[in-house]
N, C-alpha and C positions, 0 to 999 in steps of 0.2 A: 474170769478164768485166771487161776495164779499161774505164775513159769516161775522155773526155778534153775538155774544151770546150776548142773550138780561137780562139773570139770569144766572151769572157765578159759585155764590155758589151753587146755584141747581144742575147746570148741573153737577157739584162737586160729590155733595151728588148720584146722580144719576149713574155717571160715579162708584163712589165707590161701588153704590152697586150691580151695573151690573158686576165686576169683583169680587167682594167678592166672597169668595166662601158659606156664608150666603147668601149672594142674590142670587146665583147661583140656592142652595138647595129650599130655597122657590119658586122662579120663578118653579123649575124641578116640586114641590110639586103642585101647583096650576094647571101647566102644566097638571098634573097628573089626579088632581082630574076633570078639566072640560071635559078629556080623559073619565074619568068613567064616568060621566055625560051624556057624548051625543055619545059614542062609545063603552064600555066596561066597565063592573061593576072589574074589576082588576085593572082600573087605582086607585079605591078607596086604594085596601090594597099598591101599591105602592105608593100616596100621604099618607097614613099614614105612611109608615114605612118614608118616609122623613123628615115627620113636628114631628116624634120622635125624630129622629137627630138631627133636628134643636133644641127640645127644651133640650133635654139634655145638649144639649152644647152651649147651653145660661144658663139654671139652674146650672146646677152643678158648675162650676167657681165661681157665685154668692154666691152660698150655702156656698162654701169651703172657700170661705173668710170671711163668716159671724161669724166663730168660729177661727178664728186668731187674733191674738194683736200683733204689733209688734213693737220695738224700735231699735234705730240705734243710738249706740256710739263710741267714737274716744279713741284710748288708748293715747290722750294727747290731753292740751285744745288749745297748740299753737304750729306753726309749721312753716316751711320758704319754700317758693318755693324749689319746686324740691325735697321734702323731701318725704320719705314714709310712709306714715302713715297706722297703721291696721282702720278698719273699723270694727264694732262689731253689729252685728242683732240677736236679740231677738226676739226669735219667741214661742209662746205658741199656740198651739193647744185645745181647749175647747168641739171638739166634738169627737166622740168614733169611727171615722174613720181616718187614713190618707188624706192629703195634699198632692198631685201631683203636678210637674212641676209648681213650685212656681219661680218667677222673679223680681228683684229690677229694678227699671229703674227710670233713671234722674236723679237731685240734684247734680249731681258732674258740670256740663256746660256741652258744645256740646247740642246733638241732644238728648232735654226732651224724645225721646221714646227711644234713646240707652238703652241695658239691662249692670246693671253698675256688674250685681251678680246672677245666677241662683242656686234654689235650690232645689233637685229632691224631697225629701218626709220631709214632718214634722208629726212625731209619733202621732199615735190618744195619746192624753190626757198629751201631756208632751209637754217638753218646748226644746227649739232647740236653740244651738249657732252658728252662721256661722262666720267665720271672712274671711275676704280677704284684699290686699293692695291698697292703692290710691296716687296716684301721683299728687298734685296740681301742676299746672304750671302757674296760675298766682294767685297775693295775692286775700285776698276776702273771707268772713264768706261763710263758705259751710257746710249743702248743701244749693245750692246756690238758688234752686226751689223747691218745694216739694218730696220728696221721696214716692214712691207708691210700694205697693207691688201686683205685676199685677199675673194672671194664666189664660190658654186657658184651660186646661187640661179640658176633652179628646181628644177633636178632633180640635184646635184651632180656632172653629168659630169664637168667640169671647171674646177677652179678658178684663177680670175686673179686676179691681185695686181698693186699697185701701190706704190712706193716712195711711206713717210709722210717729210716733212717734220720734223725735231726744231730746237726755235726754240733751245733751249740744252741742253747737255749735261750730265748730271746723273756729280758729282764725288764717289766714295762712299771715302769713308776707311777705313783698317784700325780693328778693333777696338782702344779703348784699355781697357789696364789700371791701375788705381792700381798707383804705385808708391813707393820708398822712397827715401828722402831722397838729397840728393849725396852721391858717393862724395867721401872727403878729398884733396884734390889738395895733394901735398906742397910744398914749395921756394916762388917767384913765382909759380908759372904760373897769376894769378889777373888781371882788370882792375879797375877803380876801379867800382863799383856800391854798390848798396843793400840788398845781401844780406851778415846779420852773420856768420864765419864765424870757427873757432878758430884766429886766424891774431890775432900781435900788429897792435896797430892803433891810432888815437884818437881813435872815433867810436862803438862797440861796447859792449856788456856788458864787467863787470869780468869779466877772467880772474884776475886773480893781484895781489901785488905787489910791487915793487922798489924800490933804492936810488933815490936822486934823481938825476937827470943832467942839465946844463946845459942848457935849452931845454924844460924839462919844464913846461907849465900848471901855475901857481900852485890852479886849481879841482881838480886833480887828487891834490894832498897828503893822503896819509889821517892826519888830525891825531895820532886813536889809536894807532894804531903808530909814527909818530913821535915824542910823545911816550915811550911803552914803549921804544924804543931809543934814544934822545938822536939823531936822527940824521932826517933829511927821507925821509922814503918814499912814495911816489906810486903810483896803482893803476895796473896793466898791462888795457888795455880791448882790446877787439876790433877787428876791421878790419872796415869795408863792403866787401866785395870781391864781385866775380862769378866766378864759376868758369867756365873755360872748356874744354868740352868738346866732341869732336870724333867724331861715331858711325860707324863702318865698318860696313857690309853687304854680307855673300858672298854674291851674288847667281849663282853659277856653278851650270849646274842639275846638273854633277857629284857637285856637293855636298850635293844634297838631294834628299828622295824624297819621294815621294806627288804627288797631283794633284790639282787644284780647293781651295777653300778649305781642305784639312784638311790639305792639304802641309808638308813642314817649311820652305819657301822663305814660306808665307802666315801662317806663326808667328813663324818670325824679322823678318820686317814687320811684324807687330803690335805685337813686342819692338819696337822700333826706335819706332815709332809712339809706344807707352808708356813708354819713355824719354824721350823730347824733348819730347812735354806734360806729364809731371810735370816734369821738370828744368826745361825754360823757365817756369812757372809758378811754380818754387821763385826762379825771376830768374837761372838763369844762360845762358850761351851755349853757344846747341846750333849744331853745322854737321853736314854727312853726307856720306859720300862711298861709293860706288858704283858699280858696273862701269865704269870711266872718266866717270865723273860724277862732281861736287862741287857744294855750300852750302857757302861761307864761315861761322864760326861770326859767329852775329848774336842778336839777345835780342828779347824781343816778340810781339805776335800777330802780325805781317805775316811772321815769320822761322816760326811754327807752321804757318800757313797753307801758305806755300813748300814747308815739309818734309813737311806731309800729301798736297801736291798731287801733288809727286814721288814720293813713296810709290805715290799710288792712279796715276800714269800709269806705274807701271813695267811694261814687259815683262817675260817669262817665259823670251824668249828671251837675255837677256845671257849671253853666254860668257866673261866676261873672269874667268880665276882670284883670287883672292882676296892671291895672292902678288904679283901685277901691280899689284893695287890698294895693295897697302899700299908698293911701288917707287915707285908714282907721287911726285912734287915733292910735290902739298900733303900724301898722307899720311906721305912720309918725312920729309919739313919741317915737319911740326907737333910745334911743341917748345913750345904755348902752355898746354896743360894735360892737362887729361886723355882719353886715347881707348880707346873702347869698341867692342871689335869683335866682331861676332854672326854664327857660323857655325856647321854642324856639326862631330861627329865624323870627318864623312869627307876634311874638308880637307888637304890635303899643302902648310898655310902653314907650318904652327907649327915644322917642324922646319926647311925651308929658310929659314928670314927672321930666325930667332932672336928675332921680334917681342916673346918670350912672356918675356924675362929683362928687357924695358927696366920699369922701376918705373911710370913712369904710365901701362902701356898695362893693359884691363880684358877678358879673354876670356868671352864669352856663347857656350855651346855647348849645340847642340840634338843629342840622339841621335835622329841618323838615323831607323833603322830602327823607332824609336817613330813615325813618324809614318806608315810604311806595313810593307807587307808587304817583310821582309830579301831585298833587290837581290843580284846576283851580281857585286859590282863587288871590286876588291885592298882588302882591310881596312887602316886608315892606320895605323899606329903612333905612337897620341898617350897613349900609356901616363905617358911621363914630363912630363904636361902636368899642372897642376894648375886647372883653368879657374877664373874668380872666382863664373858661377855658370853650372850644369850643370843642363840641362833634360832629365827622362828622358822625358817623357810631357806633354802638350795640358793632364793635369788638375792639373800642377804650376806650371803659368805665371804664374796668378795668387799664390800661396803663393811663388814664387822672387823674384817682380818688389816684393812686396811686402815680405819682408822675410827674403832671401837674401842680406844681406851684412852685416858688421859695423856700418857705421852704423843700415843700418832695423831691425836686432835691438837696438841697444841704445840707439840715438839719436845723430845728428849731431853 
């Protein structure tokens, strides 16, 4: 025998309210009264005392919300995966009875009817502080969906809710990792700063030393070796330079699998994340460019903050290929130092861009299918790539970011 539902949302709504226990009550109610109707004047006071139930507890809930305001704020405005943050509900009662079985639900992710906060009574005519802890686990402005403050109370017929109030919106960063020192940026492509690096210079540690040349500081003669060769030799010191680096992120969801915080798209933001606060804290210039977005490379906490905040407001939805991004003017045009681009294996950049032969450019590649179950998608042919560092696995992130390249193995 075939079945076929020919109205599925109907039979939905129908199914719900055949087991409700609101539908229950009316059905019992009607039941009741067509009983008095055509068999017994008793069914009437038993369809009454039912469709009082019913309306009590539809009213009252309604009513009890109609004299509450509530708001919901964060005892800080930014915060990093995994961190615990209080939660604060302000609650004002307006009429001259209590508030029963009061409930916060949604806003934080998961399942919008989860109850994230229950709160048993709020005082006729005064105001109520609740605080409780939240755990984000992945970055992303929360609450993430609207906040409602819902009540059944008396008999949970039915429950009403009401849009809460959020006084500021709570700013949650990607996870950081420690990471390893700057990569060596070869040629110029450095600015004037405070950071000593292996680059000739006259402000630095001694690197080496040489013959003397015309305009060479008299403080700088190494007597001893001059002396030993009859001949002026002066020591070769270091440069304060900043390095300036420029981070690409594939944000194309072609590229990446998995979903919610354990995706390969919410790893490669972490990378990214923990690059640009170790690097900017080592002093040099982080900028970042993204699904047709860009940060000018800039040095500083003001320039951390920027890059974290873009991080955590990124949507999930950018479709902009990875190959388009690095076409763009500032990524084609940055020729000031060094740039790091973080993608997976499944990108089809590497072969059309030829990005992967220019000397300052740095490949971060995540395998895919380590972060979820293996997709039915065309396998890319990046055999002849040789990435700078290659992520197989979630448990390898912190061991590559730390000290997966030549400098953090053997020092700067």
């Amino acid at each position: 025998m075939v079945e076929y539902d020919f109205a599925p949302k109907f039979s939905a709504k129908v199914r719900w309210f055949v087991y409700h226990p609101l539908g229950v009550l009316t059905i019992a109610a009607f039941t009741s009264f067509f009983c008095g109707l055509f068999i017994h004047s008793q069914g009437f006071v038993l369809s009454g005392g039912m469709l009082a139930v019913v309306a009590l507890g539809v009213i009252w809930p309604w009513l009890s919300l109609r004299g509450l305001a509530g708001s919901i704020s964060f005892d800080r405005l930014r915060a990093y995966e995994g961190d615990f943050v209080e939660v604060r509900l302000t609650l004002r009662n307006r009429f001259p009875w209590p508030a029963w079985g009061l409930a916060v639900r949604g806003g934080f992710g998961g399942n919008t009817t989860e109850v994230v906060a229950g709160i048993a009574v709020t005082p006729r005519r005064r105001s109520a502080l609740c605080r409780w802890t939240f755990k984000p686990l992945c970055r992303g402005i929360f609450p993430v969906t609207t906040l409602e403050l819902t009540t059944g109370f008396p008999f949970g017929l039915w429950d009403n809710s009401k849009a809460l109030a959020v006084e500021t919106p709570l700013i949650v960063w990607p996870f950081i990792y420690p990471v390893g020192p700057i990569p060596q940026v070869s040629g110029d492509h450095q600015v004037e700063g405070n950071v000593s690096r292996s680059k000739v210079g006259t402000n630095g540690d001694v690197l080496g030393v040489r013959p003397y040349r015309r305009g060479d500081s008299p403080r700088r003669i190494h007597w001893a070796q001059s002396a030993k060769y009859d001949r002026l030799i002066v020591c070769e010191l270091q440069s304060n330079s900043r390095p300036v680096i420029q981070i690409v992120l594939d944000v194309d969801p072609r590229s990446h699998a998995g979903k919610g915080s354990d995706s390969s798209l919410e790893w490669a933001i972490r990378i990214v994340a923990s690059f640009a606060k170790g690097w900017l804290e080592d002093g040099a210039q982080i900028g970042l460019a993204y699904g047709g977005k860009d940060i000018s490379p800039a040095s500083g906490q003001a320039q951390l903050y920027k890059i974290l905040d873009a991080l955590a407001w990124l949507p999930e939805d950018c479709d902009k290929p990875l190959v388009d991004v690095l076409a763009c003017p500032k990524c084609r045009g940055f020729r000031d130092g060094l740039q790091v681009i973080v993608t997976t294996d499944r990108t089809h950049a590497h072969g059309s861009c030829g990005a992967c032969e220019v000397e300052d450019q740095r490949w971060v590649v995540l395998k895919a299918d380590a972060f979820s179950e293996p997709a039915d998608l065309d396998p890319c042919d990046n055999s002849h790539i040789a990435p700078w560092l290659f992520i197989d696995s979630p448990k390898s992130v912190p061991f590559q970011l730390k000290g997966g390249w030549r400098e953090a193995r053997h020092g700067s």
